[in-house]
PDB file of N, CA, C and O in Angstrom:
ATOM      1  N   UNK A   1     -11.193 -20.469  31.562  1.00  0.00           N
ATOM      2  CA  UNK A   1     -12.307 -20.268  30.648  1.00  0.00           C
ATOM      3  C   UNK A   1     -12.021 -19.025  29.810  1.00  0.00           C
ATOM      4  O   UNK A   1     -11.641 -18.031  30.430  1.00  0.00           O
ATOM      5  N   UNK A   2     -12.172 -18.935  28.298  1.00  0.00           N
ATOM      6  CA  UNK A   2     -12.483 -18.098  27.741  1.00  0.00           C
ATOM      7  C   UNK A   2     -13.376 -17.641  26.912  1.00  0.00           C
ATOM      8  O   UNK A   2     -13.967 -18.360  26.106  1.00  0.00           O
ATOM      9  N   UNK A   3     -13.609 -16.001  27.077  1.00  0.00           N
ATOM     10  CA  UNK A   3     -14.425 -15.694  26.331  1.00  0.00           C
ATOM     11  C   UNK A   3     -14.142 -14.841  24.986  1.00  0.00           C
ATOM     12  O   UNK A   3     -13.102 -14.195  24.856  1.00  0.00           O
ATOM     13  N   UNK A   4     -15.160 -14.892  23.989  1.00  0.00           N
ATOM     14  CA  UNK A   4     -14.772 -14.040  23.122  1.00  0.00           C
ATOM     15  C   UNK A   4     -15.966 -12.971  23.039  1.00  0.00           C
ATOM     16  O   UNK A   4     -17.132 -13.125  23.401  1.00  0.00           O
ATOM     17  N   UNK A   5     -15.325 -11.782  22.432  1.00  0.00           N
ATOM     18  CA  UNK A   5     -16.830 -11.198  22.487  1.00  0.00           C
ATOM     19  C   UNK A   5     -16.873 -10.701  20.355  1.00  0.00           C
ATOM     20  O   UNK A   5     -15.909 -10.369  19.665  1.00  0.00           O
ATOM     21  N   UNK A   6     -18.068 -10.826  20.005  1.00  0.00           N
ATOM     22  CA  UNK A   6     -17.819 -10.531  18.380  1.00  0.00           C
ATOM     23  C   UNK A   6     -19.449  -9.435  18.652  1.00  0.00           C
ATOM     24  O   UNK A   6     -20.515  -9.601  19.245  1.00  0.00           O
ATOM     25  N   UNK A   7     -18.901  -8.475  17.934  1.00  0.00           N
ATOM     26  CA  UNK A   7     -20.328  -7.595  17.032  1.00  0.00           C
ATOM     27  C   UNK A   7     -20.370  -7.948  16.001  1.00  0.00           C
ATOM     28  O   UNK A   7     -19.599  -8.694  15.397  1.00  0.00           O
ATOM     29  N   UNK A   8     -21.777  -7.177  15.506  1.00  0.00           N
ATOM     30  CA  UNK A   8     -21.653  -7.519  14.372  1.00  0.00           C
ATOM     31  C   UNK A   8     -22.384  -5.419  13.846  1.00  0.00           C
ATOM     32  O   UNK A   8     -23.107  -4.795  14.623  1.00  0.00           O
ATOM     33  N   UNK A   9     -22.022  -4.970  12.781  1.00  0.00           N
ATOM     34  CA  UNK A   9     -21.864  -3.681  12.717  1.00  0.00           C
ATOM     35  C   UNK A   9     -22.200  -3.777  11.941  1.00  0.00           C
ATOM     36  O   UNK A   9     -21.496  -4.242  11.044  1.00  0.00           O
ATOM     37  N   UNK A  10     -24.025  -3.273  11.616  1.00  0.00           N
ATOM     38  CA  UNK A  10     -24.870  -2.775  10.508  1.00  0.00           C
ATOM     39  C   UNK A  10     -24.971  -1.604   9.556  1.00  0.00           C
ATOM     40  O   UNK A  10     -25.300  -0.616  10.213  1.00  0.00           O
ATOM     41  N   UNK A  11     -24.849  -1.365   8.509  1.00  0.00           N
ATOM     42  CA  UNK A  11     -25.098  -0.323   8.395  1.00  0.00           C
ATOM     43  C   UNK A  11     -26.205   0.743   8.641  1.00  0.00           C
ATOM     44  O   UNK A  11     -27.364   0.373   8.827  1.00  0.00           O
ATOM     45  N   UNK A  12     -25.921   1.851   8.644  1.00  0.00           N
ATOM     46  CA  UNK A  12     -27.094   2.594   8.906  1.00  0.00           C
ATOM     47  C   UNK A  12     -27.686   2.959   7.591  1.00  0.00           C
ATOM     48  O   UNK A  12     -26.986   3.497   6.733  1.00  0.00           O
ATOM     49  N   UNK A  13     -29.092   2.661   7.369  1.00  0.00           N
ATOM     50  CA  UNK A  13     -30.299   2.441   6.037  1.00  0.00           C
ATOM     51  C   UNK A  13     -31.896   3.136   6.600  1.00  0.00           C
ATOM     52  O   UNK A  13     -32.314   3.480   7.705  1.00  0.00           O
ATOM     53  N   UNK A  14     -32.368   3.124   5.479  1.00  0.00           N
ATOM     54  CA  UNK A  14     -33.691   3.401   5.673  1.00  0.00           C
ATOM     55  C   UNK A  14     -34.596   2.272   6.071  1.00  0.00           C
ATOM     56  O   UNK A  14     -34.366   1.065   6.015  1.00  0.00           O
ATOM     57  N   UNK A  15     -35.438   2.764   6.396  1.00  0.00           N
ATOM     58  CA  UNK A  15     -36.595   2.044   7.228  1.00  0.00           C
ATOM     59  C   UNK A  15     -37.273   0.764   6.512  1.00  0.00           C
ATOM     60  O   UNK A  15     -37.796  -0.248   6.979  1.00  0.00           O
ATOM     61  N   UNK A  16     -37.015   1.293   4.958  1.00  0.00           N
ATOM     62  CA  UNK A  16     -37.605   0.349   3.956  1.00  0.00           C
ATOM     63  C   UNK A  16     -36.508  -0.260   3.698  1.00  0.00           C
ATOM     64  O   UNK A  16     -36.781  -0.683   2.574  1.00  0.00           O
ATOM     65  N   UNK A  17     -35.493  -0.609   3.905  1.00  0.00           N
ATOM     66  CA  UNK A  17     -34.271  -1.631   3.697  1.00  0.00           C
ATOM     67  C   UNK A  17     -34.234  -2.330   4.953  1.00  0.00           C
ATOM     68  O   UNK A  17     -33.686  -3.432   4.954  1.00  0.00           O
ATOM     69  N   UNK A  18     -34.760  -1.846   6.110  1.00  0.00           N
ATOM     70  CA  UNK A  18     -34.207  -3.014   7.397  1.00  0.00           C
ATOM     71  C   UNK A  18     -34.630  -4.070   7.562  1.00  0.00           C
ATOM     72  O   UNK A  18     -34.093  -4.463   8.598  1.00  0.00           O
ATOM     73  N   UNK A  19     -35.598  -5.192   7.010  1.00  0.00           N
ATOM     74  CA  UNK A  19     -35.876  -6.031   6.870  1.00  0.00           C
ATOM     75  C   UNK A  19     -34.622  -7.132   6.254  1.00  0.00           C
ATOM     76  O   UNK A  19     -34.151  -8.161   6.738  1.00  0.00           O
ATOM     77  N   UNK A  20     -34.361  -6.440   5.052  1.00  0.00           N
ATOM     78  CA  UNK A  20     -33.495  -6.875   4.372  1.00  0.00           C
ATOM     79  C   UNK A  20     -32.324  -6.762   4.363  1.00  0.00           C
ATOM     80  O   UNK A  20     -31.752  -7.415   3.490  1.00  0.00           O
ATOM     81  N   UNK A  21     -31.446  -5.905   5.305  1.00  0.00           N
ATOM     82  CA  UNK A  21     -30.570  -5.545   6.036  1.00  0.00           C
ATOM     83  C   UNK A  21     -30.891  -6.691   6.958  1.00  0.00           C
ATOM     84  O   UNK A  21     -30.536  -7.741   6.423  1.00  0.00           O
ATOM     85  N   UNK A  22     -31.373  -6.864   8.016  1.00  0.00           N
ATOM     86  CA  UNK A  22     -31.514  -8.061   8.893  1.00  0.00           C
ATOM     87  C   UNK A  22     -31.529  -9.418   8.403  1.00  0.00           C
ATOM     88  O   UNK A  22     -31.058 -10.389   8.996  1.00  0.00           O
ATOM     89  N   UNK A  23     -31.949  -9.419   7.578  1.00  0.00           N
ATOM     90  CA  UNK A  23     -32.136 -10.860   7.133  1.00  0.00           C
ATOM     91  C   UNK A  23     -30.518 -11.322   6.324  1.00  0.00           C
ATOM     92  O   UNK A  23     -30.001 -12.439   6.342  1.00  0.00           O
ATOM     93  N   UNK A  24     -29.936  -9.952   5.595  1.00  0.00           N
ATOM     94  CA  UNK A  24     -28.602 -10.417   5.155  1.00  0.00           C
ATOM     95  C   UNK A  24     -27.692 -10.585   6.193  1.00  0.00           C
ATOM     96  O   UNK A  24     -27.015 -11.611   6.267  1.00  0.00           O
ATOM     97  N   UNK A  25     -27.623  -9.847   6.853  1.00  0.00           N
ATOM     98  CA  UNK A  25     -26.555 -10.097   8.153  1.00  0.00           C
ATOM     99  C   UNK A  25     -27.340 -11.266   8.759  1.00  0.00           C
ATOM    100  O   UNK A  25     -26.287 -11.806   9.096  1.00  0.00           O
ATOM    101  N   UNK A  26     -27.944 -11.826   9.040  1.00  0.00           N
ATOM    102  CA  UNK A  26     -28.367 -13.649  10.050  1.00  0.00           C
ATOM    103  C   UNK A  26     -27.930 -13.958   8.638  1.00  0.00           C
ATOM    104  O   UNK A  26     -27.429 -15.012   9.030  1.00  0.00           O
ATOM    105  N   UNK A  27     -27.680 -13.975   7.368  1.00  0.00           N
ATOM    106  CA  UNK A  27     -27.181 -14.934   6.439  1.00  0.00           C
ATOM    107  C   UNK A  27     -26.008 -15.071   6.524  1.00  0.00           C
ATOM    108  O   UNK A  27     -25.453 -16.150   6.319  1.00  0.00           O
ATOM    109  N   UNK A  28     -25.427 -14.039   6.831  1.00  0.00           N
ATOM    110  CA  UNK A  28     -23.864 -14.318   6.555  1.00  0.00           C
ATOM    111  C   UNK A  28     -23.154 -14.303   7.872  1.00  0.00           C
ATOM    112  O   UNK A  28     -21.932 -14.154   7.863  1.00  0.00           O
ATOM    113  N   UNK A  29     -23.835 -14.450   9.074  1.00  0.00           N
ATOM    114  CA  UNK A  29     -23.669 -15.227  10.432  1.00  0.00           C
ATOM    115  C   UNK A  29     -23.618 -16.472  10.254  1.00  0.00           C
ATOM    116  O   UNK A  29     -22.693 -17.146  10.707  1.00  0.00           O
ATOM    117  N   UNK A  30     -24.762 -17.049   9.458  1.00  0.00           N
ATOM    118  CA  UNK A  30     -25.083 -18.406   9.841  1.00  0.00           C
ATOM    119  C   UNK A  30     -23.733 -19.239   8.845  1.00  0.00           C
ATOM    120  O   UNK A  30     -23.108 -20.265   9.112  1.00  0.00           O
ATOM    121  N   UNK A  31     -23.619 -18.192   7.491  1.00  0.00           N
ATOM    122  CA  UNK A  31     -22.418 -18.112   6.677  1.00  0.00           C
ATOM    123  C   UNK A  31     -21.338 -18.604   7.597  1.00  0.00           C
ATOM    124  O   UNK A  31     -20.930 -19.746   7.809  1.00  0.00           O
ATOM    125  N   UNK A  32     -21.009 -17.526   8.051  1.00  0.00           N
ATOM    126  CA  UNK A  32     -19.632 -17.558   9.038  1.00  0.00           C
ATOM    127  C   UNK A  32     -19.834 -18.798  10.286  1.00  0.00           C
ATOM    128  O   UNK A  32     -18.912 -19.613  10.324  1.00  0.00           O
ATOM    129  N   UNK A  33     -20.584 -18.928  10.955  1.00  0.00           N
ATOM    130  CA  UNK A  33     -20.945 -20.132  11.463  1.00  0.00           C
ATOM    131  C   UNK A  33     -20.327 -21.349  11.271  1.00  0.00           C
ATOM    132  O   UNK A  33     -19.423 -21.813  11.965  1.00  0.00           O
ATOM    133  N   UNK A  34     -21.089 -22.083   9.852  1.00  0.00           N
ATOM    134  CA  UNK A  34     -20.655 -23.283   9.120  1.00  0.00           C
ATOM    135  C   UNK A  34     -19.417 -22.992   8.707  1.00  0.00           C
ATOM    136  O   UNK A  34     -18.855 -24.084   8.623  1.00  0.00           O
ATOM    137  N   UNK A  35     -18.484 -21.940   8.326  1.00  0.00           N
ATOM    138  CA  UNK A  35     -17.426 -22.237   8.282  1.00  0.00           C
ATOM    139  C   UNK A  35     -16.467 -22.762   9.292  1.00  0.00           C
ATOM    140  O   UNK A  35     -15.727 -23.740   9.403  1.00  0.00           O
ATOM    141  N   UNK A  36     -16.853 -21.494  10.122  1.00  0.00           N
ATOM    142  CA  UNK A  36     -15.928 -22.075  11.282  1.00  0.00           C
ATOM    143  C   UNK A  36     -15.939 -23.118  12.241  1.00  0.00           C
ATOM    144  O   UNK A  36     -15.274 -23.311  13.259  1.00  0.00           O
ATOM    145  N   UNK A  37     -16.983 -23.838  11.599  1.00  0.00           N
ATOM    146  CA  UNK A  37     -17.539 -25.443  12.418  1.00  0.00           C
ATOM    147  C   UNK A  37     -16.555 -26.243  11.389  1.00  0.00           C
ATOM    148  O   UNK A  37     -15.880 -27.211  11.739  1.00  0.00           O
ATOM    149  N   UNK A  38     -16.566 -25.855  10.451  1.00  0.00           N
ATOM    150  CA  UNK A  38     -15.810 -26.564   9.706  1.00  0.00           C
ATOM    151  C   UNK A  38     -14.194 -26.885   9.082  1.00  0.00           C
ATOM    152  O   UNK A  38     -13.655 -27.819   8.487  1.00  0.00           O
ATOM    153  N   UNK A  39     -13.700 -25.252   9.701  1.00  0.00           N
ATOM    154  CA  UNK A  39     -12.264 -25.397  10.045  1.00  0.00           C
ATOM    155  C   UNK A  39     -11.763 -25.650  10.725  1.00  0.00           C
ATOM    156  O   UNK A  39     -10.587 -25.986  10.591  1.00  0.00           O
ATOM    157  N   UNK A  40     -12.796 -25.612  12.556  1.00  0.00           N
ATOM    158  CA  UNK A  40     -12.363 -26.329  13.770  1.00  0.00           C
ATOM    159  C   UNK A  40     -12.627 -27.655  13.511  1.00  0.00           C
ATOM    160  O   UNK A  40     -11.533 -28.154  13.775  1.00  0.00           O
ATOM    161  N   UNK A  41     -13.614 -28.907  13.044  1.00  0.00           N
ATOM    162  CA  UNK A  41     -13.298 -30.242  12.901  1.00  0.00           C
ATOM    163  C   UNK A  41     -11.972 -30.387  12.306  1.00  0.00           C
ATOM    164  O   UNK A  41     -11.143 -31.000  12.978  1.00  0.00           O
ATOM    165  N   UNK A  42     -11.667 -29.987  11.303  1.00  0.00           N
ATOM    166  CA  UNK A  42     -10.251 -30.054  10.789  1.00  0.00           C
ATOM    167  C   UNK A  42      -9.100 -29.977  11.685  1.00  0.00           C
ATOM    168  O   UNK A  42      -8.318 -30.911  11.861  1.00  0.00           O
ATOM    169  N   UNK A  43      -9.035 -28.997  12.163  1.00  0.00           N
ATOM    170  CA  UNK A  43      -8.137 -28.419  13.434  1.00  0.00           C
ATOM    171  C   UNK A  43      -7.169 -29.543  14.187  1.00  0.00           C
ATOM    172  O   UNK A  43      -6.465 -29.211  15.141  1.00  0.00           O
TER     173      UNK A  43
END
């Protein structure tokens, strides 16, 4: 069995950006996600 382990490394922002800081990083997870669902069918 293997595991992988991934972070993910936010920047540090003000209080009035972390909403939007959060919400871009789950975008470009879910980003990275569908790709790599989609280079492993290929595979």
């Amino acid at each position: 069995m293997s595991y992988q382990i991934k972070e993910l490394l936010l920047p540090d922002g003000s209080k009035k950006r972390q909403q939007k800081d959060i919400d871009e990083a789950l975008a470009l997870w879910e980003d990275y996600k569908r790709r790599k669902a989609r280079t492993t069918k290929g595979a």
